[in-house]
C-alpha positions in Angstrom: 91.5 70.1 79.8 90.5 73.1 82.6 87.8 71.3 83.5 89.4 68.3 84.1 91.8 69.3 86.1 89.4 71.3 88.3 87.6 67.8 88.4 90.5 65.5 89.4 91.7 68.2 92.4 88.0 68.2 93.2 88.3 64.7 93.6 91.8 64.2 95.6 90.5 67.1 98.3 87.5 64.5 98.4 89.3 61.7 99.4 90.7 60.3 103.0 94.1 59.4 104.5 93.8 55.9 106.0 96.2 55.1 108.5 96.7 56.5 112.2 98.0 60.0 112.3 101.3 60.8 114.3 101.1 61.3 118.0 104.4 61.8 120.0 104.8 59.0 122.2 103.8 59.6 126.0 106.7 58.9 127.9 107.5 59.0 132.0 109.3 61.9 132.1 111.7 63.0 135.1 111.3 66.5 136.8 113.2 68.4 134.7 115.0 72.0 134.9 113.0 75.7 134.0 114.1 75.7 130.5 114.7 79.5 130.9 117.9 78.6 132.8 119.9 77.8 129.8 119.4 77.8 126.5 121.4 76.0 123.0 124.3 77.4 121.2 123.2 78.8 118.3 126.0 81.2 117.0 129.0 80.2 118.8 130.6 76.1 118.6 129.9 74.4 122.0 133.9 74.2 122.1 134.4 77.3 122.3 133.7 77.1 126.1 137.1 76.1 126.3 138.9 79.1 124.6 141.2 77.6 123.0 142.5 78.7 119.8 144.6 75.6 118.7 141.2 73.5 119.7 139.3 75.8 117.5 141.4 75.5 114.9 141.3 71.4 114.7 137.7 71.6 115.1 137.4 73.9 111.9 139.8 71.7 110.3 137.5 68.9 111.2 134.2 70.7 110.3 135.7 71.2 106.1 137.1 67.5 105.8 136.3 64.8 107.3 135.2 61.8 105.5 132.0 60.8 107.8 130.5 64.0 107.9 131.0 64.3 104.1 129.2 61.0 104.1 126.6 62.4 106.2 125.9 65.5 104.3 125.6 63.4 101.3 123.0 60.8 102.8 121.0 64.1 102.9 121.6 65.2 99.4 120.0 61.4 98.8 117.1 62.2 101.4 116.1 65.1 99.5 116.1 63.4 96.2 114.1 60.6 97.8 111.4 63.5 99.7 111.4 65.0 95.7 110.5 61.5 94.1 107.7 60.9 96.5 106.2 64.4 96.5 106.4 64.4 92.4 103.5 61.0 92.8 101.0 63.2 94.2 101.6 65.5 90.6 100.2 64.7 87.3 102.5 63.1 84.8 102.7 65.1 81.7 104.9 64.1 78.5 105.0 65.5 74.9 105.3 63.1 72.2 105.6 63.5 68.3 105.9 60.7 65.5 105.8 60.0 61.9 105.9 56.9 59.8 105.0 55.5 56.5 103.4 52.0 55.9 103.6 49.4 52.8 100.9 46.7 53.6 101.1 43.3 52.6 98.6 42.8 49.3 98.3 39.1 51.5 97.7 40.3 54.7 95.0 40.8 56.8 95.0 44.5 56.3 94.4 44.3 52.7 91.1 44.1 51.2 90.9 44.0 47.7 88.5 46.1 46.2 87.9 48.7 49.3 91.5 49.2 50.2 92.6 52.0 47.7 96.4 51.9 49.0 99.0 50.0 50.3 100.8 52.5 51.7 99.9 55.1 54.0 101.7 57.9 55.8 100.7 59.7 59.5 102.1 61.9 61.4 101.1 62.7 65.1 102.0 65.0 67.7 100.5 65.5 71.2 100.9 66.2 74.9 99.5 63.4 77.4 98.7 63.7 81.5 98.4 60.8 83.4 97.3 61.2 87.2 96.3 58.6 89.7 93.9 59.7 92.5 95.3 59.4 95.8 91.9 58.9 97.1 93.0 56.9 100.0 96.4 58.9 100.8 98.8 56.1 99.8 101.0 58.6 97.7 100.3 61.3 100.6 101.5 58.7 103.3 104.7 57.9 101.4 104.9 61.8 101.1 104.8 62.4 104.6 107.3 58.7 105.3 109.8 60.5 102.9 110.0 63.9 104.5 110.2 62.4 108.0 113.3 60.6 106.5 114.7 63.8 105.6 114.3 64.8 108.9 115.7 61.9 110.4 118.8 61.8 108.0 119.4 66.2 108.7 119.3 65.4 112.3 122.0 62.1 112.0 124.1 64.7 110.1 123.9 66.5 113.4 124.9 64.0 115.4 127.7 63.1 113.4 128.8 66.5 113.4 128.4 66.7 117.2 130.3 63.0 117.7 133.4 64.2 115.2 133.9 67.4 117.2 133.6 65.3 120.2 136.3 63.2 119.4 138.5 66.0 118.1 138.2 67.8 121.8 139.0 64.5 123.6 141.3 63.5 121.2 142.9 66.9 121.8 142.8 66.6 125.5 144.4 62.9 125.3 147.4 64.4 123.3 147.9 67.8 126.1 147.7 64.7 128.9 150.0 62.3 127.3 152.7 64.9 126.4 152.6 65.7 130.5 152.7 62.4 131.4 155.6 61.8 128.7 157.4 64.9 131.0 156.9 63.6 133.9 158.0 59.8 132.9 161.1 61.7 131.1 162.0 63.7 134.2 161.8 60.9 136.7 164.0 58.7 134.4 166.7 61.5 134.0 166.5 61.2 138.0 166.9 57.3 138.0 169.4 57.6 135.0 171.6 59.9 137.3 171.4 57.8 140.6 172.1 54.3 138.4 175.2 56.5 137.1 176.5 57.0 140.8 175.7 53.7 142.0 176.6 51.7 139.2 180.1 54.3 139.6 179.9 52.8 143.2 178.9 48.9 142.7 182.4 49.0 140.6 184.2 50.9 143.3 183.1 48.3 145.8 181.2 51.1 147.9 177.7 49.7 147.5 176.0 45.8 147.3 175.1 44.4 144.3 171.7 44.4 145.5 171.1 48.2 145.6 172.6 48.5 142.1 170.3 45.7 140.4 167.5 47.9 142.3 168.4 51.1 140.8 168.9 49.3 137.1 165.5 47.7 137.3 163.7 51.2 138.2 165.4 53.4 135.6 164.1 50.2 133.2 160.6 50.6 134.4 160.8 54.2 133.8 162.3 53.7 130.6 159.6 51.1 129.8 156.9 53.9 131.2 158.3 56.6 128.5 158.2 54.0 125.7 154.6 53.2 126.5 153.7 56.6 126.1 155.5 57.7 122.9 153.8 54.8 121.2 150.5 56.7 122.4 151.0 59.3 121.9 151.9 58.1 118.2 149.0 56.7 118.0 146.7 59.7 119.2 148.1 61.7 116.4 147.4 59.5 113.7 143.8 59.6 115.2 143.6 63.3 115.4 144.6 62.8 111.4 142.0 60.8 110.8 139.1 63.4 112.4 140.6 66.5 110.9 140.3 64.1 107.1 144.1 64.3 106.2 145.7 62.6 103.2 147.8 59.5 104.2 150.7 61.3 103.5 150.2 64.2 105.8 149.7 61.3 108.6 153.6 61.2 108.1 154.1 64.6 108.5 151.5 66.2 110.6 152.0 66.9 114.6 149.1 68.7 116.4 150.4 71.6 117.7 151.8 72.8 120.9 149.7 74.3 123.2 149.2 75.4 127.4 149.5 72.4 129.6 147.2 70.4 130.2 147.1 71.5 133.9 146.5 75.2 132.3 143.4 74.5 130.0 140.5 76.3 131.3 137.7 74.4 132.4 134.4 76.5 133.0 133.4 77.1 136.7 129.5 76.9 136.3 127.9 74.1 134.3 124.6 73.4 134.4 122.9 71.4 137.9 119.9 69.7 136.1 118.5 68.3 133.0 117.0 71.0 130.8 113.7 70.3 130.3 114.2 71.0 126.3 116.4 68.3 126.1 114.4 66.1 123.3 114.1 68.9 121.0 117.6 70.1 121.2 119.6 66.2 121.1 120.1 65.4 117.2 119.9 61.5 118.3 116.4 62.3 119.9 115.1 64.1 116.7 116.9 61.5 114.7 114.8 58.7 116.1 111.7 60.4 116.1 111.7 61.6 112.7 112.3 57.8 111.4 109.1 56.8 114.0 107.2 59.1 112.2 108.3 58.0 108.9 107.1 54.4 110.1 103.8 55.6 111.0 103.2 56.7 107.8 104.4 53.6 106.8 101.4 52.2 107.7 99.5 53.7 106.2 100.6 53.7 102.9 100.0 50.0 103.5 96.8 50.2 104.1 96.3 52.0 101.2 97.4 49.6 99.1 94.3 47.8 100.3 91.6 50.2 98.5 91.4 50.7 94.1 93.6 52.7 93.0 91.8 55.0 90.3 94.2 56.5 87.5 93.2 59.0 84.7 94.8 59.5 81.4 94.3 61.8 78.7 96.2 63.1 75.5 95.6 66.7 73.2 97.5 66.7 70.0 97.0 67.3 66.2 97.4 64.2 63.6 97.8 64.8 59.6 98.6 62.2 56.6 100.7 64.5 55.5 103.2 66.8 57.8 102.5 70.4 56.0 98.9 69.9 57.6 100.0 68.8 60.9 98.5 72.3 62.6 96.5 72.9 59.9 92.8 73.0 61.0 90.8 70.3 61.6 93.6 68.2 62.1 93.0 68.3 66.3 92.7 65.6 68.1 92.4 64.5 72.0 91.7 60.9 74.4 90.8 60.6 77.9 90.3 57.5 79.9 89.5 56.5 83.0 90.7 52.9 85.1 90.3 51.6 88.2 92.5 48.9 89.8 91.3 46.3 92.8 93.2 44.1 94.4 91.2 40.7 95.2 94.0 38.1 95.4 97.1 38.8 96.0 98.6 35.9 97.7 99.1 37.5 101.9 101.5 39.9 99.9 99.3 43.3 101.1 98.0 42.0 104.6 102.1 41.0 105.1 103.5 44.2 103.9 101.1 45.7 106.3 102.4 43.5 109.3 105.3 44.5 108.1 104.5 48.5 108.1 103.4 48.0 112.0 106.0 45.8 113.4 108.6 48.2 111.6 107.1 51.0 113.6 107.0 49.1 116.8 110.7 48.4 116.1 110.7 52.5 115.5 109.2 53.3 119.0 110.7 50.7 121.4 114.3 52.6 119.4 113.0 55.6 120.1 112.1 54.8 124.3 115.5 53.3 124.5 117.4 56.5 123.0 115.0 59.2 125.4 116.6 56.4 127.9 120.5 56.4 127.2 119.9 60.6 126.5 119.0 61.0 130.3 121.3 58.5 131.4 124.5 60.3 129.5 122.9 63.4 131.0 123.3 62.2 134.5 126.5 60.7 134.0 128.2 64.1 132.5 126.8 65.7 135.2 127.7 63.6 138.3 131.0 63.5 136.5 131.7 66.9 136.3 131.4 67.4 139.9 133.2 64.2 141.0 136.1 65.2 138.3 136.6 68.6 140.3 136.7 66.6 143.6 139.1 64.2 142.3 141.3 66.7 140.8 141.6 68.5 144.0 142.1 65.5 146.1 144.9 64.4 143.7 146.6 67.9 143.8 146.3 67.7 147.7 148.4 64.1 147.4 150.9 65.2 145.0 151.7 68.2 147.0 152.4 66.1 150.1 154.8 63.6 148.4 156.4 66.1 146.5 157.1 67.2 150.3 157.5 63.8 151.1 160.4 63.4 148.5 162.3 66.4 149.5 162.4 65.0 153.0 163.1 61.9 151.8 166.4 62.8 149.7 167.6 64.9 152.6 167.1 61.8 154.9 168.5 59.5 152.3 172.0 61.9 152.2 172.1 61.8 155.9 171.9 58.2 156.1 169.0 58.3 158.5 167.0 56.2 155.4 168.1 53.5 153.0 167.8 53.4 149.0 164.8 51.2 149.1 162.9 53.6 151.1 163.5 56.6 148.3 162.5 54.5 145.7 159.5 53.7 147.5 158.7 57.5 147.7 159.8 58.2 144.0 157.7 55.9 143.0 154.7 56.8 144.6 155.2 60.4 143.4 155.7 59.4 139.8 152.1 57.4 139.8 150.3 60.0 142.0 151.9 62.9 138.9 150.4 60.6 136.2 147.1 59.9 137.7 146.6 63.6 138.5 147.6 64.2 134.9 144.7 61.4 133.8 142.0 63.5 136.6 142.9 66.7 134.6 141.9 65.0 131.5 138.8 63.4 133.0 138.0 66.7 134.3 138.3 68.3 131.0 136.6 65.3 128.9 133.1 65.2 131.5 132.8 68.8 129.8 133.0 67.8 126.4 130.4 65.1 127.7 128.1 67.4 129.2 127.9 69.5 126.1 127.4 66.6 124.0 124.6 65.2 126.6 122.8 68.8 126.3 123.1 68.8 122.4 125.5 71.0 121.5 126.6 72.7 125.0 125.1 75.5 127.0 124.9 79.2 127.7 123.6 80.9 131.0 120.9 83.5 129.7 
């Protein structure tokens, strides 16, 4: 049995792979940054740029339940089983086996020869261990090896960017809340103002000391404010029951759970110095990136497993065991016993089936590359987007603070004028107005602001840290 086991590893170290071997694809690359200049997190949570502890709380929360990660993490419980299978083909096969039986032949049948056969019945009892191997001469077993651990890959680096989409989500989803509660302030404050002034003037309209016309003014502004607070609760609803979902809670704590209060939005940090360029690690450190390489390299091995499937297959099978009549001399000597064979398998017909499952091998991995060239493409492009936005963000937020500022003067001018009665109602209104949507889209820059972070990070991988 040493010898042949020397002789069938003699044999598979003889043999070839057929199929091409893995090349990264060659791809038109951009000028990109000294990758010296920043580097991946590795021991800290990309959110953590932020510092905020409520964040980092949800994220953790996020991190232990929820349901697509948990599905993620088991796709690669089913990845590794699948890598196991594959790699156990390239193994021998070996079994033990034991059995016993007695046998009463027919004095008729064709068993029974009258005058040799001394006895009908006969007893035999057999017990043996038995290898079976096929040579993977031409690497079909070594291709699928290969096609299977890229998979792996491929499914550990989805987990990844599952992981990096949920927490994501939770930070935006975090940063929606903070900008909808100071919006809801805002929208609450201005209709306490408009609730006020329809109180004096509806006071008035019934006194006879104003037109009808400036009090059906006044109603229809504290209705639009009204209407513009309403709006918002319902999102703000709606964001928390989202934030539920992320962070994996039970139905029922979608009833009871509110994200907790935090700074204002206009408060959150936001880091000073983010990166100017594309690192030029950027396709090792993306999980989409590895992702989609690791199922292109599973499809190249793809084919050629199929090409294999071309060439004989050669399989080897052998048993060692001990046999008796009777079971007191089962290990008795000279009861030992052994069988080897040897078989070969071509195929010579087959129908198209092989040359179409080898079309099929190829045009799965064109399918695999072209996905591949298209996700290096959307990687750069979210790159350049999260960084053009993080500058423009700051701009705008600036610019917006510089307008608010100015009506916010503007209105305190415009109330004195009003109580002199150097302006009319229609002119405040106008002023009030423009304040209240110039407060709420400063409120929505802030949160654009903060969000083309979370992008950025997300772009890079998984954040950054100056070395």
């Amino acid at each position: 049995m040493r010898n042949l086991l020397l002789t069938m590893t003699a044999l598979v170290l003889a043999g070839c792979e057929v199929g091409p071997d893995y090349e990264s694809p060659k791809l038109d690359m951009p000028k990109l940054s000294d990758k010296e200049e920043m580097s991946i997190f590795k021991s800290q949570q990309w959110w953590s740029v932020f510092n905020i502890e409520t964040l980092n709380k949800l994220e953790e929360q996020a991190l232990k339940h929820n349901a697509d990660l948990k599905i993620a993490i088991a796709n690669i419980d089913a990845a590794k089983a699948a890598a196991g299978i594959a790699q156990s083909d390239l193994l021998p096969q070996i079994s033990a086996s034991g059995e016993g039986g007695k046998t009463y032949i027919s004095a008729k049948g064709k068993n029974y020869m009258p005058g040799l056969t001394a006895k009908r019945n006969s007893t035999d009892y057999l017990g043996a261990v038995g290898m079976s191997y096929e040579l993977d001469f031409f690497g079909k077993y070594r291709r699928a090896n290969e096609a299977a651990r890229a998979q792996l890959l491929a499914t550990r680096a989805a987990k990844d960017a599952v992981l990096l989409s949920i927490t994501s989500q939770v930070a935006k989803n975090y940063f929606l809340i903070r900008a909808l509660d100071a919006k809801l302030a805002i929208a609450r404050r201005t209709l306490n103002t408009r609730q006020q002034t329809y109180n004096v003037y509806k006071s008035r309209f019934l006194s006879g000391y104003c037109t009808e016309l400036d009090y059906l003014r006044i109603e229809s502004e504290m209705a639009s404010v009204k209407t513009t607070v309403l709006g918002l609760e319902e999102a703000l609803a709606k964001a928390e029951t989202s934030m539920s979902v992320l962070l994996g809670c039970s139905p029922r704590l979608f009833m009871e759970r509110k994200t907790s209060k935090d700074q204002a939005i206009e408060r959150l940090k936001i880091p000073n110095r983010v990166p100017k360029g594309i690192p030029s690690d950027i396709l090792n450190r993306r999980p989409d990136l590895l992702q989609a390489e690791g199922m292109l390299i599973a499809a190249n091995a793809k084919i050629g497993e199929a090409k294999a499937a071309f060439f004989p297959s050669i399989s080897l099978t052998g048993a060692l065991g001990v046999e008796s009549k009777t079971l007191g001399k089962l290990f008795t000597s000279g009861s030992d016993m052994w069988n080897f064979s040897g078989g070969i398998n071509l195929p010579i017909f087959t129908g198209g089936r092989l040359s179409s499952m080898s079309d099929a091998a190829q045009a799965n991995y064109r399918a695999a590359l072209a996905s591949y060239e298209k996700t290096v493409q959307v990687a750069f492009k979210e790159t350049l987007d999260a960084l053009v936005s993080n500058r423009k963000s700051r701009e705008i937020v600036q610019s917006r603070t510089r307008q608010v500022n100015a009506l916010k003067r503007s209105y305190n001018i415009a109330k004195k004028q009003k109580e002199a009665g150097l302006i009319g109602l229609i002119d405040l209104l106008d002023v009030e107005r423009g304040l209240l949507a110039c407060e709420m889209d400063l409120t929505t820059a802030l949160q654009d602001q903060l969000n083309a972070v979370v992008d950025l990070c997300k772009a890079l991988g998984g954040g950054w840290v100056r070395k």
